[in-house]
Each structure stands twice: as structure tokens, then as C-alpha cells.
C-alpha positions in Angstrom: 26.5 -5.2 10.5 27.6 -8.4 9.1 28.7 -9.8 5.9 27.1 -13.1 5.3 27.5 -15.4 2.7 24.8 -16.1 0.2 25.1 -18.5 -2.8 22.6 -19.5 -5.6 22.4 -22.8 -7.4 20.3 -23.2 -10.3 20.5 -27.0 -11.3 18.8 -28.2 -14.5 16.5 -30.3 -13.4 13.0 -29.1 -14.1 10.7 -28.7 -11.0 7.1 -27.5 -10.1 6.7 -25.4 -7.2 4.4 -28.0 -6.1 7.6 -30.5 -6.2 9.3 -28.3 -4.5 9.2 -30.2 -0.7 9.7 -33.4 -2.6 12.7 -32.0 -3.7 14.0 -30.7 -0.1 13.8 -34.2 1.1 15.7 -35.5 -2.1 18.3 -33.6 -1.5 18.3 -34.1 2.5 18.2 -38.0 1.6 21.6 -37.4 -1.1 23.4 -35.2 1.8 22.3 -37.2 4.7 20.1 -36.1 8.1 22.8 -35.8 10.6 23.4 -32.7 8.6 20.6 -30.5 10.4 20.8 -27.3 8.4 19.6 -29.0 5.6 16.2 -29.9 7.0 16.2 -28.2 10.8 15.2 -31.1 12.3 16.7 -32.9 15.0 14.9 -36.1 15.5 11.1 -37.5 13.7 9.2 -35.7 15.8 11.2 -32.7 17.2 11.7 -29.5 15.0 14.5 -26.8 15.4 12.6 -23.4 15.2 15.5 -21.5 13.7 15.6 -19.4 10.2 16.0 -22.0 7.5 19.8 -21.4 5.8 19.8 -24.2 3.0 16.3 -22.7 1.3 15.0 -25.1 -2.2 13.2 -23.0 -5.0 11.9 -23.0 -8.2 14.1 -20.4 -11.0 12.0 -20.2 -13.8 11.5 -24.3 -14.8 14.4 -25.0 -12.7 15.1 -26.5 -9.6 17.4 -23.9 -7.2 18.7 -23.9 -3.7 19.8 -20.9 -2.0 22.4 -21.1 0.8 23.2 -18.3 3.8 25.8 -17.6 6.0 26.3 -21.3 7.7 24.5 -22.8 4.6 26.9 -21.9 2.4 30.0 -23.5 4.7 27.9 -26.6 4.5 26.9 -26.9 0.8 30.2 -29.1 0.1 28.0 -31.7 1.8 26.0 -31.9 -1.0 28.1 -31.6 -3.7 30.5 -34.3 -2.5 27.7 -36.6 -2.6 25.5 -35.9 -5.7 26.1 -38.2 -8.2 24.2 -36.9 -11.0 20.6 -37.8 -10.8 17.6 -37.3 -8.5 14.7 -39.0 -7.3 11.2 -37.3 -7.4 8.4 -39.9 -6.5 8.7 -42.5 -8.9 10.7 -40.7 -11.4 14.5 -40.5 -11.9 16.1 -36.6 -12.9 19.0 -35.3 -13.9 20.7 -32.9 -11.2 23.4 -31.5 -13.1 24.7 -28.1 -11.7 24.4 -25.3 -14.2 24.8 -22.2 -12.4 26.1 -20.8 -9.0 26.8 -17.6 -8.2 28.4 -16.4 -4.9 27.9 -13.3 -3.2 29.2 -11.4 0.1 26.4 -8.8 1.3 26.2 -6.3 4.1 22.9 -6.7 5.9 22.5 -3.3 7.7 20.0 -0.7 8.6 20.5 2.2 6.5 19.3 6.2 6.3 17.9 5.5 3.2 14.9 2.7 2.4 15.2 0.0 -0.4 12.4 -1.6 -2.5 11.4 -5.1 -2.5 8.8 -7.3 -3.7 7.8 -10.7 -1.8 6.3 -13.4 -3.6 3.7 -16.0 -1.8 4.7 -14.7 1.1 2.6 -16.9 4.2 2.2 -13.9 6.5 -1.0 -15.3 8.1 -1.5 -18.0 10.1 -4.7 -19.9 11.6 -4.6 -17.4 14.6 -3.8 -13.9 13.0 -5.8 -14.7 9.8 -8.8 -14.2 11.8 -7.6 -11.2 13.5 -6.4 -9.8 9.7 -10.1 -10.4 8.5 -12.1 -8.7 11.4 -10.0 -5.5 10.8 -12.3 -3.7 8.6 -10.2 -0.8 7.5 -7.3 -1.1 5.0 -4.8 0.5 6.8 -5.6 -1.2 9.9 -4.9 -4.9 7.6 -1.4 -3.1 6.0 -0.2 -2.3 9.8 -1.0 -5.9 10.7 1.3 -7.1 7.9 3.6 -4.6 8.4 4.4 -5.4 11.9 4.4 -9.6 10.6 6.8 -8.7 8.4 9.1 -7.1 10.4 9.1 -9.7 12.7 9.8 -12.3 9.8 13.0 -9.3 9.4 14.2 -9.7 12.9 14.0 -13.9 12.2 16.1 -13.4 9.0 19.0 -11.4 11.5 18.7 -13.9 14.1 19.2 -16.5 11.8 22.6 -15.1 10.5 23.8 -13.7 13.7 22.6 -9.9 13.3 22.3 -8.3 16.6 20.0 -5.3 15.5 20.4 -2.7 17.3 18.1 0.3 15.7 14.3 0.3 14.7 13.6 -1.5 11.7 10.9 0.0 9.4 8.9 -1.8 6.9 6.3 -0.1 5.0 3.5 -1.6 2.4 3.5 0.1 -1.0 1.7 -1.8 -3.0 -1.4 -2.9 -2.7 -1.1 -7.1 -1.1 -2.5 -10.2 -4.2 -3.5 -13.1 -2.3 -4.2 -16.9 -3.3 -4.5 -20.2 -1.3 -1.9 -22.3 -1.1 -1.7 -25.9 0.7 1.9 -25.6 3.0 2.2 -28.9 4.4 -1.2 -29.8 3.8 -2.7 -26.4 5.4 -4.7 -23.8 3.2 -2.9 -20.5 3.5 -3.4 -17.5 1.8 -0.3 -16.4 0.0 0.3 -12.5 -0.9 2.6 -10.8 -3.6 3.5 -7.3 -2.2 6.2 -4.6 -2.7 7.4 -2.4 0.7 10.0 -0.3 1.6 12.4 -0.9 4.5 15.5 0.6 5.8 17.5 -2.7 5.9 18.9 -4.2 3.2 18.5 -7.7 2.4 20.1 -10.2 0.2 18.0 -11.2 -3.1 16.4 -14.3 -2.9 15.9 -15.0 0.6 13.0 -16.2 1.9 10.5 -14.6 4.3 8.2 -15.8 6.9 6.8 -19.6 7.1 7.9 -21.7 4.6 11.0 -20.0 3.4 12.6 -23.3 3.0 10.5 -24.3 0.7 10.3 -21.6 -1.7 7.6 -19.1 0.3 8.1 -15.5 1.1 11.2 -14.8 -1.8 12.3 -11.6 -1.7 13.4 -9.3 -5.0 14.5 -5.7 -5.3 12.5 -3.3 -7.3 13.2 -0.7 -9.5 10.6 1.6 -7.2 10.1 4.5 -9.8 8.8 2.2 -12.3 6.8 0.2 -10.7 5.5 3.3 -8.7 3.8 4.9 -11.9 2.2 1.9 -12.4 0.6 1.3 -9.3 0.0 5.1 -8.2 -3.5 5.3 -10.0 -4.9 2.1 -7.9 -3.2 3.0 -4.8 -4.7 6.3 -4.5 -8.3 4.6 -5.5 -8.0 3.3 -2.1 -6.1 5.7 0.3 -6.7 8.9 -1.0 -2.5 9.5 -0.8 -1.2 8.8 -4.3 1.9 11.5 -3.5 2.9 8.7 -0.8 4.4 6.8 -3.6 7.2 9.4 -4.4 8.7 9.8 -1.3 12.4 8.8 -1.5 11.9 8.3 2.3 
């Protein structure tokens, strides 16, 4: 059960989330690519399949980058170099820090389950998007996530050095809103979902492919809100609106 390391920058720089990989490679090209954790590449052609620790996002209008554990030890990179100003395409921006906010968090598995809420998280891919559709049942499609996402859960620990040792549980509860998206010139459908699990996870982490770049970011939830909201259309479809209120 480590502690890791997780700090926020919010810079003021205004940024689309379509800007967002343009952005990534801004900042790569200010710190420098012999510094892999900032891009997770180690050569043109060859990637390093590892859990991204230097993730770039969008705050509101702003431009953000979220460090973790390692990411955090090599932020000074960036900061040593940045002079100021950014380029986007043809256009020159201010990159003037204006917030950053360090935490130390306990990721662990725990008795008791906490509420999150994923935004555009890319769960699917070519292959298991076509399994996802021919499952006609709607439980049968929240399993499928469900067993996606905690494998995108185990990447996360990996990535910081978590050994986990006990079964992880993660648990749809509400139910998934799906777009298309182009991720490195792919269509992808994105979802927004909430779910229950019984580890706790840093805010603003990214889930799943393309959590560098701003995919899969995880909130908590104040769960009894949101159930009472969601209780009526969740029991359209399952028949189990009392599922909601479980503390469990």
C-alpha cells in the first residue's frame, strides 16, 4: 500500500481538448526527449507500454498536466526549462503557471467501496468493441466493462509500483454515455460512467488508452446525491433500483 506522489498544474494558457496532444508534444519539445516519462517513447518507432506518469489535460479553459509518483520527481525538468511561452501550431501562448497543488495519497484496497465518475473513458478497442456490441443483454455489456476497467486498475498499480495483492472490485452504477472520439486518428467511442470499487484512487488520474492525453479522468462522487438522481432510470432498465443504496 503505497504512498505515491501526485501533483496538479493548472497553467493559464487556454486549450481545447482537441489541442490537447499538440500540447504533449509542446511540452516534450520544451523538456527534451531523452526524458522518456514525458512521452514513453524510446526511439521514432518504438513505444514503452507502461502507465503514462506525466498525463496533459484540459481544467476548465486551461491547459493542466498531472504528474504521479516518478512524474512528479521529474517535473523540475520542465520547469527549469519553460521560459514563458508555448507553441501550438502556428500560434505563440503564454504558459505561465497559476496553480499547483501537491498531494501524498494511499492507494489501497479497502472494506469499504468509493464512488467515481470517469470521463471519455476509451474502454473499447477495434477487437472488444465488436465483442461489446454482439452482447445483447445489458448486464452482459456492464460485466464486459467491468472486467476492462479493472484491468485499466491493475495498469494504474503497476505503473506506480503497487503489488496488489487482494481482489479488486469494480462495479457499474450508472448507466455508461457514449460519443466518438478520433484518438490518434482512430474513431473510438468514449463513455462517461460512475462505479464503485474497493480501491482508492487519486483524483484526476487517467484510465485506460489515452490517459496521457486527457482520456479516462477519474473524479470522486458524492454517491447519495447522484444516486437519487439516477435511481429512476437505472431501475427502467434492471429492474433493481434498491441496488443503488447499498453502502457495499
Amino acid at each position: 500500500m503505497p504512498n505515491i506522489k501526485v501533483i496538479k498544474i493548472i497553467f493559464d494558457t487556454i486549450l481545447k481538448t482537441h489541442e490537447i496532444p499538440a500540447f504533449r508534444g509542446a511540452i516534450i519539445n520544451v523538456v527534451g526527449r531523452e526524458h522518456v516519462i514525458f512521452h514513453n517513447h524510446l526511439g521514432d518507432k518504438q513505444y514503452h507500454y507502461a502507465y503514462p506518469l506525466v498525463q496533459y489535460k484540459t481544467q476548465g479553459r486551461n491547459a493542466g498536466i498531472v504528474c504521479i509518483g516518478d512524474g512528479v520527481d521529474e517535473i523540475h525538468h520542465f520547469f527549469t526549462k519553460n521560459e514563458g511561452m508555448i507553441r501550438l501550431g502556428n500560434q505563440q501562448r503564454s504558459l505561465q503557471v497559476e496553480h499547483v497543488k501537491l498531494n501524498k495519497f494511499q492507494v489501497e484496497v479497502s472494506e469499504t467501496s468509493t464512488h467515481y465518475q470517469i470521463k471519455d473513458w476509451l474502454a473499447l478497442n477495434d477487437k472488444n468493441y465488436q465483442r461489446f456490441e454482439q452482447l445483447e443483454l445489458l448486464q452482459e455489456k456492464l460485466v464486459f466493462l467491468e472486467k476492462i476497467l479493472i484491468g485499466n486498475i491493475l495498469s494504474f498499480a503497476k505503473g506506480v509500483g503497487w503489488t496488489v495483492d487482494q481482489p479488486i472490485q469494480a462495479n457499474i452504477t450508472g448507466l455508461p454515455e457514449s460519443s466518438w472520439v478520433r484518438h490518434k486518428g482512430i474513431k473510438l467511442k468514449a463513455m462517461d460512467l460512475t462505479f464503485r470499487s474497493n480501491v482508492s484512487l487519486p483524483e484526476d488520474i487517467g484510465l485506460g488508452k489515452g490517459a496521457s492525453t486527457g482520456f479516462g479522468t477519474l473524479q470522486k462522487i458524492k454517491i447519495k446525491i447522484y444516486l437519487y438522481e439516477q435511481v429512476f432510470i437505472w431501475g427502467q432498465y434492471t429492474g433493481h433500483p434498491e441496488f443503488y443504496f447499498s453502502d457495499e
